[in-house]
C-alpha positions as CSV (number, residue, x, y, z in Angstrom):
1,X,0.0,0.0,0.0
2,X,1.2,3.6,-1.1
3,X,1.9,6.3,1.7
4,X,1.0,9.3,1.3
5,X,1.7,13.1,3.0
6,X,-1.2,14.3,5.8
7,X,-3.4,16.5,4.1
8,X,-4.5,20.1,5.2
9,X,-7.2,21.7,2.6
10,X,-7.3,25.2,2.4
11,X,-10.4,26.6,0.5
12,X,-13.5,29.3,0.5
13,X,-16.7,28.1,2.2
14,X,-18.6,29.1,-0.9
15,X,-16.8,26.5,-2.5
16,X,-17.6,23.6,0.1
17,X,-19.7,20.9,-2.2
18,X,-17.1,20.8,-4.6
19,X,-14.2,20.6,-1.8
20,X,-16.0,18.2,0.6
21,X,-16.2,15.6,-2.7
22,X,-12.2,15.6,-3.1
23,X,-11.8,15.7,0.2
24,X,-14.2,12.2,0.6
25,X,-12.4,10.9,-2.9
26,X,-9.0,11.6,-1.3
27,X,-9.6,9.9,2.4
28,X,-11.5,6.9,0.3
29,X,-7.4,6.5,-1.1
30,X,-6.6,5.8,2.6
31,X,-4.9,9.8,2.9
32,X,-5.7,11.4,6.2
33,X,-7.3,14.7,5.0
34,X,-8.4,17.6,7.2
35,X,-11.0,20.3,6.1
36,X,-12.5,22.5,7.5
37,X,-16.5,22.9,6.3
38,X,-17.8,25.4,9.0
39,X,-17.5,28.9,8.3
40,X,-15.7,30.8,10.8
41,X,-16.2,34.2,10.3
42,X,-20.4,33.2,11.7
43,X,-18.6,32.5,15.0
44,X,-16.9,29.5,15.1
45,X,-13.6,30.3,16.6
46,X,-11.4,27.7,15.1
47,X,-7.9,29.2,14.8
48,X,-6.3,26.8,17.5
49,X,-7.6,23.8,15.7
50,X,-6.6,25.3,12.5
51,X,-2.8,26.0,13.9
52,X,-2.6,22.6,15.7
53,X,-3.2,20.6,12.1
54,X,-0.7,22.7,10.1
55,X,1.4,22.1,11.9
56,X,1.0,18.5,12.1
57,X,0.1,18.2,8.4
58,X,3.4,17.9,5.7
59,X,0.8,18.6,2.4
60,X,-1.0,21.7,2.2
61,X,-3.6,21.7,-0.4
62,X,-5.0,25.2,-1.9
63,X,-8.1,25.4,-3.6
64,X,-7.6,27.6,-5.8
65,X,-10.9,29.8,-7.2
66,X,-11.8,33.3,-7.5
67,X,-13.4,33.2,-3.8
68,X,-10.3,31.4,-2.5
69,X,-7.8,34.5,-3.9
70,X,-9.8,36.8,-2.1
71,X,-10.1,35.1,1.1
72,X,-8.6,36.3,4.3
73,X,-9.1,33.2,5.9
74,X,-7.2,31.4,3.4
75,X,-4.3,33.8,2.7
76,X,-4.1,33.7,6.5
77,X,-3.3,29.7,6.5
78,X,-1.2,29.8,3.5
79,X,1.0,32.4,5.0
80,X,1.2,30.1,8.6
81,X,2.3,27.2,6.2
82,X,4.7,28.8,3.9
83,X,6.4,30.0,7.4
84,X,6.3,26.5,8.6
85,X,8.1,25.7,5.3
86,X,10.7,27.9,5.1
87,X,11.6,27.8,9.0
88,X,14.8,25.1,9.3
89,X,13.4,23.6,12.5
90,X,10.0,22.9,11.0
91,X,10.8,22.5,7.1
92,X,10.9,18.6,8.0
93,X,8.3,16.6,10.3
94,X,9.1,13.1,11.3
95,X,11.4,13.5,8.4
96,X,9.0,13.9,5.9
97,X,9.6,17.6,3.8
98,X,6.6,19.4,3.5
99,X,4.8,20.6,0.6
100,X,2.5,22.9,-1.0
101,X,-0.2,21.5,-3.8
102,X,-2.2,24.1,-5.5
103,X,-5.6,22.7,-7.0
104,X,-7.0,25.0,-9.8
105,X,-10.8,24.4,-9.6
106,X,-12.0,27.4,-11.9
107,X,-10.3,29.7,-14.4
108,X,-8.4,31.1,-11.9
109,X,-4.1,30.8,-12.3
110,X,-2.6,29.9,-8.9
111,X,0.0,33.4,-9.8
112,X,1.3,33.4,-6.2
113,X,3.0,29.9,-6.9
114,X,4.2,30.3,-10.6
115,X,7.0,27.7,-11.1
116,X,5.0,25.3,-8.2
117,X,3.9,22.0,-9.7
118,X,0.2,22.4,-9.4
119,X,-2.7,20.3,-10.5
120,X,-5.3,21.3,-13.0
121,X,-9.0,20.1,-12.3
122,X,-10.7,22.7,-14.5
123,X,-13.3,21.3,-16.1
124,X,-11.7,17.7,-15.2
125,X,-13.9,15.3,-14.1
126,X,-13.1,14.4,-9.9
127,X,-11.8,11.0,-10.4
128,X,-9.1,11.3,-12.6
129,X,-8.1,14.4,-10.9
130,X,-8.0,12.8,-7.4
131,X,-5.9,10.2,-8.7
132,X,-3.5,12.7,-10.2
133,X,-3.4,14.6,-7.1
134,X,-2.6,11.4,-4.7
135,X,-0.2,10.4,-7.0
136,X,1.6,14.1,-6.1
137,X,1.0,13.7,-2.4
138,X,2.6,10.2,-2.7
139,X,5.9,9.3,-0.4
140,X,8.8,8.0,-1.7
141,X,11.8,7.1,-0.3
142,X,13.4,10.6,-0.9
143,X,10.5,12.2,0.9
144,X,11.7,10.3,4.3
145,X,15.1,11.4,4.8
146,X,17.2,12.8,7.9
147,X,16.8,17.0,8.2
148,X,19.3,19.4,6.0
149,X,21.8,21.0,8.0
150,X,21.4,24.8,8.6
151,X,20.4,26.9,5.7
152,X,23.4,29.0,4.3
153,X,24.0,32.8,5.5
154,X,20.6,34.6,4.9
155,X,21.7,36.2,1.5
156,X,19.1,34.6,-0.7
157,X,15.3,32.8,-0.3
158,X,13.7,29.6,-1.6
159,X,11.3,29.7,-4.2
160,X,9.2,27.3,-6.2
161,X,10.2,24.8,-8.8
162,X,8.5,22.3,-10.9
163,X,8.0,19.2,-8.7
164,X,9.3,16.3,-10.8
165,X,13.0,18.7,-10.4
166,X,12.7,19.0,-6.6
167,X,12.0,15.2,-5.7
168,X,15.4,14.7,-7.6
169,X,17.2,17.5,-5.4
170,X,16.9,20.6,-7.9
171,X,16.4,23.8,-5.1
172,X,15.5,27.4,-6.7
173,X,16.6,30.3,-5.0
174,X,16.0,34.1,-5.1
175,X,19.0,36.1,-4.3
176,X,18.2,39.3,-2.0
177,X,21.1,41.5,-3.2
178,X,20.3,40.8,-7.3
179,X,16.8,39.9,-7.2
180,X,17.6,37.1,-9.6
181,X,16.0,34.1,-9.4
182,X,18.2,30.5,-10.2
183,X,17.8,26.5,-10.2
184,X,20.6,25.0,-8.1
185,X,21.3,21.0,-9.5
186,X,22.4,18.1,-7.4
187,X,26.1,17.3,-7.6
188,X,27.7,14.2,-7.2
189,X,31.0,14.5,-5.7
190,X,34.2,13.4,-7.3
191,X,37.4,12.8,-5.1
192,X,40.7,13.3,-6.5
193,X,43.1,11.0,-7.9
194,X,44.0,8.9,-10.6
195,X,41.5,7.2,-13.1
196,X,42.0,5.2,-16.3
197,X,41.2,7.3,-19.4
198,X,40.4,5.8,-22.7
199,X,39.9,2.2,-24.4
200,X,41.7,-0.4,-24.6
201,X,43.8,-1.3,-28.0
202,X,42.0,-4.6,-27.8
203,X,38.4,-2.9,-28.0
204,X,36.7,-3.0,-31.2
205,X,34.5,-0.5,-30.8
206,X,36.7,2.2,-30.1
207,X,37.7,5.0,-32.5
208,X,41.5,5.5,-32.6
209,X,41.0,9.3,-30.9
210,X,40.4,6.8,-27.3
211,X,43.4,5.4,-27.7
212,X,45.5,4.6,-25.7
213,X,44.5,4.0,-22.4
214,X,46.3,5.6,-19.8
215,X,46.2,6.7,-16.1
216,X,46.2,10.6,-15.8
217,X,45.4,12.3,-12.0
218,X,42.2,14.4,-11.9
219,X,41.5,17.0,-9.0
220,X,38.6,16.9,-6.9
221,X,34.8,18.2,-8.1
222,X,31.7,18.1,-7.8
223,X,29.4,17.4,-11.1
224,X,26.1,17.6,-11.6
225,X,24.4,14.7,-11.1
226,X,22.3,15.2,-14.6
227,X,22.3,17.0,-17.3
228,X,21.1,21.1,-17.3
229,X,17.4,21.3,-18.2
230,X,15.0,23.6,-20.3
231,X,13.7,25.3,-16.7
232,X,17.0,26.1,-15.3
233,X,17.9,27.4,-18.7
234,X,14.8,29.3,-18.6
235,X,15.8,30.8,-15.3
236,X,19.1,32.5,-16.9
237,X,17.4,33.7,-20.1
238,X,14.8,35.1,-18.0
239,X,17.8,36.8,-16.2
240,X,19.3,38.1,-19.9
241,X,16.2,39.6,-21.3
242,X,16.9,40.6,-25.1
243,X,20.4,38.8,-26.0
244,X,18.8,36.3,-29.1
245,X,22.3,34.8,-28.7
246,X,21.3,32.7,-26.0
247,X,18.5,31.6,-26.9
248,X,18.7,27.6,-28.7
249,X,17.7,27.1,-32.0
250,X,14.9,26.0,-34.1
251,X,14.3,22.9,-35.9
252,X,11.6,21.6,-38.0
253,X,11.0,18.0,-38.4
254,X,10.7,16.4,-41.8
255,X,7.1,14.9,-41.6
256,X,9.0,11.8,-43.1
257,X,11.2,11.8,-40.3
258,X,11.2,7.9,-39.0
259,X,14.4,8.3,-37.0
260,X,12.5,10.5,-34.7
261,X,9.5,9.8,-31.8
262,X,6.2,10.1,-34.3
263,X,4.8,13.7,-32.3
264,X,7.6,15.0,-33.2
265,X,7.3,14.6,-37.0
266,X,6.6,17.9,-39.2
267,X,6.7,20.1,-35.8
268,X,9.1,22.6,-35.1
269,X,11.2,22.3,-31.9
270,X,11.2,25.6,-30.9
271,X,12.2,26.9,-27.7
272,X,8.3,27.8,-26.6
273,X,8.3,24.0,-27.2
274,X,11.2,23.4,-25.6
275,X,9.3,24.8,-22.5
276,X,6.5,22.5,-22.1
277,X,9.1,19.8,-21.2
278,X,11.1,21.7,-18.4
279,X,12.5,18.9,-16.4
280,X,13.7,17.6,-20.2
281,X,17.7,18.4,-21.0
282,X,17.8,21.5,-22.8
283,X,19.0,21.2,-26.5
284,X,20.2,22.7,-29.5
285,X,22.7,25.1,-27.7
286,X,25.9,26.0,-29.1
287,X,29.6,25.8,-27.0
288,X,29.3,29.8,-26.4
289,X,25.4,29.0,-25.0
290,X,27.0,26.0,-22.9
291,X,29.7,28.4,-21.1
292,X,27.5,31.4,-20.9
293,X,25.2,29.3,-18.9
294,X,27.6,28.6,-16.3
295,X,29.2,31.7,-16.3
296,X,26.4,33.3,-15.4
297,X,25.4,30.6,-12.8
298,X,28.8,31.7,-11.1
299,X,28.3,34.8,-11.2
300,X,24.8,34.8,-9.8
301,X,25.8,32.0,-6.8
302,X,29.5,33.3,-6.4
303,X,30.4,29.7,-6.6
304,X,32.7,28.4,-8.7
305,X,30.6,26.6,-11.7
306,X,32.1,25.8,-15.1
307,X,31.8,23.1,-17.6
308,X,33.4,20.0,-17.0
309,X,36.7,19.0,-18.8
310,X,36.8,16.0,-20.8
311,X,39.0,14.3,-18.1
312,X,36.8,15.3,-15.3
313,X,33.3,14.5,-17.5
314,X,34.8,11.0,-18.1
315,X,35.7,10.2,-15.0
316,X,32.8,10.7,-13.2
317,X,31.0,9.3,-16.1
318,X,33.3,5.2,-15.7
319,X,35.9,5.1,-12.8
320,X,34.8,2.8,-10.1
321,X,37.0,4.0,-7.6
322,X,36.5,0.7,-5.3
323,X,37.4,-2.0,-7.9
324,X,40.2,1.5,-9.4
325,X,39.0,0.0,-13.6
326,X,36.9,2.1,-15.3
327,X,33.5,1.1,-17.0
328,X,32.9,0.5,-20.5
329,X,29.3,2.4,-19.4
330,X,28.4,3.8,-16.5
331,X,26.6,0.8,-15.3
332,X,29.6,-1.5,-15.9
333,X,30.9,-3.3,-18.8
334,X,27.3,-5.0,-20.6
335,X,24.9,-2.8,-22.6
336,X,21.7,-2.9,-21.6
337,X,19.2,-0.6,-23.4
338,X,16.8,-0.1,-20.6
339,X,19.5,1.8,-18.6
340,X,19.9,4.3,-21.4
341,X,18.0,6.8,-23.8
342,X,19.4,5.7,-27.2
343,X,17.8,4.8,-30.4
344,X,17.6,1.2,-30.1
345,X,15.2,1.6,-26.5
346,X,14.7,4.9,-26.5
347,X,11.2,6.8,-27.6
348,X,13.6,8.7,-30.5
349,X,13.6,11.9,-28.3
350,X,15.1,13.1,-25.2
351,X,13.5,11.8,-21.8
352,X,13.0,13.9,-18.5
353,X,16.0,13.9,-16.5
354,X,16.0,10.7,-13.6
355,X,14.2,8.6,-15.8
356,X,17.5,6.2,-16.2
357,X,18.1,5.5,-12.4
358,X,19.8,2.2,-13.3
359,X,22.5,3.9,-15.8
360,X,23.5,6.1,-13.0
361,X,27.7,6.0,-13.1
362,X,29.8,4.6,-10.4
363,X,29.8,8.3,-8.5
364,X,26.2,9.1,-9.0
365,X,25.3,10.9,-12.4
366,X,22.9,10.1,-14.4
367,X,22.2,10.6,-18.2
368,X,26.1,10.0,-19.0
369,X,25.1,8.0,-21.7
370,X,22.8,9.0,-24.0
371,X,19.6,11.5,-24.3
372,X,21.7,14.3,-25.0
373,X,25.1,15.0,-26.0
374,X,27.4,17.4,-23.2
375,X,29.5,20.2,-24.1
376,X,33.0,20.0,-22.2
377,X,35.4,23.0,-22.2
378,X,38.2,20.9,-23.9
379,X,39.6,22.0,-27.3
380,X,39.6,18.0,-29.0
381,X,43.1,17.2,-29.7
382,X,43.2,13.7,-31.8
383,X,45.6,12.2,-29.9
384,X,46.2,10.6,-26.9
385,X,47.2,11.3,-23.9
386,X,45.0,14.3,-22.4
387,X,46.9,17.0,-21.8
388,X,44.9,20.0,-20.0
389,X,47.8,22.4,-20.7
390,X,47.1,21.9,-24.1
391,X,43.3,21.1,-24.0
392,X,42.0,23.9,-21.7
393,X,42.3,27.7,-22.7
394,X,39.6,29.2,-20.2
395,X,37.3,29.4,-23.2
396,X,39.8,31.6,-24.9
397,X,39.9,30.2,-28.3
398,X,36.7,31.1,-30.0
399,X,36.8,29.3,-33.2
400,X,38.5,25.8,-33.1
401,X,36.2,22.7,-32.8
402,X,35.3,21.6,-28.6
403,X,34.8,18.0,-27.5
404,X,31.3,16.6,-26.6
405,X,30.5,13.6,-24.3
406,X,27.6,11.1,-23.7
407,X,25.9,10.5,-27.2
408,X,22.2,10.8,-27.2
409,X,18.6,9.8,-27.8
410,X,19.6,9.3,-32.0
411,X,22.7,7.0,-31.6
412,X,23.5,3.8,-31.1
413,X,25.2,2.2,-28.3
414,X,28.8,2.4,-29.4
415,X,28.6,5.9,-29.0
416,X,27.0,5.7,-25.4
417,X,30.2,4.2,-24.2
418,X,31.7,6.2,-21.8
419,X,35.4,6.8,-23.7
420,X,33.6,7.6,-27.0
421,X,34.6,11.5,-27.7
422,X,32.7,13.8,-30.7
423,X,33.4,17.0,-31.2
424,X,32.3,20.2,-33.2
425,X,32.5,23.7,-33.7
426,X,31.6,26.0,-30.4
427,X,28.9,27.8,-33.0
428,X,28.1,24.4,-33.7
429,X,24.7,22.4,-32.2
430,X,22.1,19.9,-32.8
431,X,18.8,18.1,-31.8
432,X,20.4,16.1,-29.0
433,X,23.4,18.7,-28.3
434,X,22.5,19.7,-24.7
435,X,23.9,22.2,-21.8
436,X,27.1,20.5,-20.0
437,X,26.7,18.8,-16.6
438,X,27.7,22.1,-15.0
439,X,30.8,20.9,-12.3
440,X,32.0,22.8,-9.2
441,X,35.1,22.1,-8.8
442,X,37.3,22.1,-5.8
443,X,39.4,25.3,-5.3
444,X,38.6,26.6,-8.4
């Protein structure tokens, strides 16, 4: 049997038929719900009851309608919740992060939450919309976890994301000095040492740019744990208002197009569509997109993010520090389709970031093979070994070609291997050629 977060309801009395149902449909699903169906501005003093069950509820669900905007009431229990939320000692209850759901019943946008995963029961019939709404007030094991530690100095507040990036770590923040708003990913950290770069002269499958193998010493990082997605990309161009530089390019499908998933066929991937998948990799970005991205992600944090170097993207990507080999894939050294977005088990398009659990790499990170290609900062030099004096400029050389990592959604599994390099121009980009898996790196 499921779990599921303790419900508190918000919502206008004149909107108590319609609330009373989903709160019955919802408690029918075993979840412990409490609503309040008096109205207490007739005299009914309930505001100790109605402090008591925030704060022993981790969901709070908000009605949203016309009447509900403009009620005190309502405004007054949102605001005793978001406090509850955003208070370190309280942010957790019997280990279980709380939540906010908004529930749009009417034509009315839930503004005061924009970026908050919310559910749409607009003209939806109340079944269906239950079920989508216990399915978002489901636990999983991520939901039951130990407390963070204190919050970092007081120089910047949280704000809400989409819901499918925050059960996989993503945070967004508002900084107080700037005003500007960001997406903070997960990191997997990398310690330093020595890894095996490369293939083997004995594998078949690899070009003669991965040869030959060779151990090479790689300072410690962190990297994130997938790759950067259309939302946190969205946060930065909101941030740059104006510079059609930044923005990724357009594609249009041929309507003939077999090699790709059959919605996509005779449609233009434009950003706008790029958008209705935001926990998706972001694609079609140039080199200069790739580093402007982080740039400005270290700039706005004033933590040290960059892209990845080839050495640093590949090992975290293969070296199993405990067993000191590296992987032919992340996984280990058998392909096995269902770990991966490629084209012989993939849906012939990217895939929401987190959907390959099982392909995660010995350190953490996930996506490493396939779904989208990763820009590193590396100049590709054909020959073997990696030499960073040679290899990384600081982004200094504008026009030679830059090495990419991962393969993607439209490859096959040769090029998922972890030591398989690409490369192209830094103007250069494609349907699967993503943002890099942004690294902090250790003293850098």
């Amino acid at each position: 049997m499921p779990t599921y977060h303790r419900v508190f309801i918000s919502h206008a009395h004149t909107d108590n038929t319609i609330c009373k149902q989903y709160a019955d449909a919802l408690r029918a699903k075993g979840i412990d719900v409490w609503i309040d169906l008096t109205n207490a501005q007739q005299g009914h003093d309930l505001s100790e009851e109605i402090a008591r069950e925030l704060r022993e509820r981790t969901a709070f669900v908000l009605m949203v309608t016309t009447a509900s905007n403009e009620s005190h009431w309502v405004r007054q229990e949102r605001s005793a919740f978001n406090k509850l939320m955003n208070t370190h000692a309280t942010h957790f209850l019997n280990g279980v992060e709380r939540m906010i759901l908004p529930v749009r019943l009417n034509d009315e946008v839930p503004t005061l939450f924009d970026g908050i995963f919310w559910v749409d029961a607009f003209n939806q019939p109340i079944a269906p919309t239950v079920d989508r709404i216990a399915t978002a007030l489901m636990l999983s094991p991520v939901d039951r976890r130990d407390p963070p530690p204190p919050p970092p100095p007081n120089d910047r507040d949280e704000i809400g994301i989409p819901e499918s990036l925050y059960r996989l770590g993503y945070r967004g923040w508002r900084m107080r000095r700037t005003g500007i708003s960001y997406i903070e990913p997960p990191t997997c950290p990398v310690a330093a040492g020595m890894f095996v770069m490369g293939s083997a002269e004995s594998d078949a499958q690899a070009s003669s740019d991965e040869k030959p193998q060779y151990r090479i010493p790689v300072a410690a990082y962190a990297i994130g744990k997938y790759p950067v997605t259309v939302e946190e990309y969205r946060y930065f161009l909101r941030a740059n208002p104006g510079k059609q530089d930044l923005l990724p390019s357009s594609y249009t499908f041929p309507k003939d197009a077999e090699w790709c998933a059959p919605e996509w066929r005779g449609k233009e991937l434009s950003w706008a569509a790029q958008q209705t998948r935001p926990d998706h990799p972001v694609v079609c970005l140039t080199w200069f997109n790739a580093t402007a991205y982080a740039a400005w992600l270290a700039h706005t944090t004033g933590q040290p993010w960059r892209l990845p170097t080839e050495a640093e993207w590949e090992k975290a990507a293969r070296w199993d520090e405990t067993k000191q080999v590296s992987r032919i894939y992340p996984w280990g050294d058998t392909w096995d389709k269902t770990r991966a977005n490629t084209y012989d088990g993939g849906p012939k398009r990217t895939t929401a970031v987190g959907n390959y659990p099982t392909g995660a790499s010995p350190y953490g990170a996930q996506d490493m093979a396939g779904n989208v290609w990763e820009w590193t900062s590396s100049l590709y030099k054909e020959h073997y070994p990696y030499d960073p004096s040679a290899s990384e400029d600081d982004g200094k050389n504008r026009t030679d070609v830059r090495v990419l990592r991962g393969g993607s959604w439209g490859y096959d599994p040769r090029i998922a291997r972890a030591a398989c390099r690409s490369w192209d121009g830094p103007g250069g980009w494609g349907l699967s050629t993503g943002a890099p898996v942004c690294l902090r790196a250790a003293g850098t």
